[in-house]
C-alpha positions, 0 to 999 in steps of 0.5 A: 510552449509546452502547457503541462511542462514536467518539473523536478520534484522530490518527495518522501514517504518519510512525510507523506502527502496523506495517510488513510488508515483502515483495519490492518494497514494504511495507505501513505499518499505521495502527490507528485508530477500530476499524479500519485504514488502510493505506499501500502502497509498491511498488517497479518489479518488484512483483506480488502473484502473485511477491511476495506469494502464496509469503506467502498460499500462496493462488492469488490476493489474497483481501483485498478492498481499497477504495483511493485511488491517489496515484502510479504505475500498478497493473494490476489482473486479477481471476479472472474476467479482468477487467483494470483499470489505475488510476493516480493519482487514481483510486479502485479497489474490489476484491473477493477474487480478483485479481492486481496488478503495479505498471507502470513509470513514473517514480515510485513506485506509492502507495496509501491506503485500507482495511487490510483489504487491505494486511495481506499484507506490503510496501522503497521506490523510490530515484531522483528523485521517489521516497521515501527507502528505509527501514533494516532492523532488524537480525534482522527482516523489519519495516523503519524508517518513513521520515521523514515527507515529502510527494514530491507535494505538491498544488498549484493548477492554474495 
């Protein structure tokens, strides 16, 4: 008999397990299957190094991530100077030791992927194409999910 058996699960980031909201972005927690998937919101502005290390007290992300990257452009530069621009589509696996700021375009940056790295802390864009900003609650850093939407629809190429 099998000890840690799988068993079917559904979750939304319509209603996240956690929220940590830090300057510029937030991170949406999903627990699910024995692990966590995270959901990263940035707002222009945004940079680990100013945003998140006063946070981590640590001289860089030391949080591995493996991510998906829906929307926008996120600047990546390891320790070792290696510099790396991912933008939508793309797919960035990172070890500890890095530094990312969001670079400007005209929609959010949003990523999914591996919570390991998105459990640092992370409030959302307004504008055209951008998600809703979401409502602090009253004596508390965690923010109100968002209604649940889809601002990038897939759609087939014509």
């Amino acid at each position: 008999m099998h000890a840690n058996r799988q068993t079917t699960e559904h979750k939304t980031f319509g209603k996240p397990d956690e929220i940590r909201a830090f300057p510029h972005g937030k991170a949406e927690i999903l627990k699910i299957g024995g692990g966590e998937v995270g959901r990263l919101v940035f707002e222009p502005g945004w940079r680990w190094s100013t945003d998140v290390k006063p946070i981590a007290k640590t001289k860089s992300c030391e949080a591995p991530h493996f991510q998906y990257h829906v929307s926008g452009r996120l600047v990546i530069r390891m320790d070792d100077g290696t510099e790396i621009i991912a933008g939508p589509g793309d797919i960035t696996s990172l070890p500890s030791g890095h530094d990312a700021w969001y670079s400007v375009t005209s929609r959010p940056w949003l990523s999914t992927g591996s919570a390991q790295a998105a459990t640092r802390r992370a409030a959302e864009p307004e504008g055209p194409g951008s998600l809703p900003r979401p409502r602090a609650l009253r004596g508390s850093r965690r923010v109100a999910p968002a209604p649940p939407t889809n601002p990038y629809p897939l759609t087939p190429s014509a």
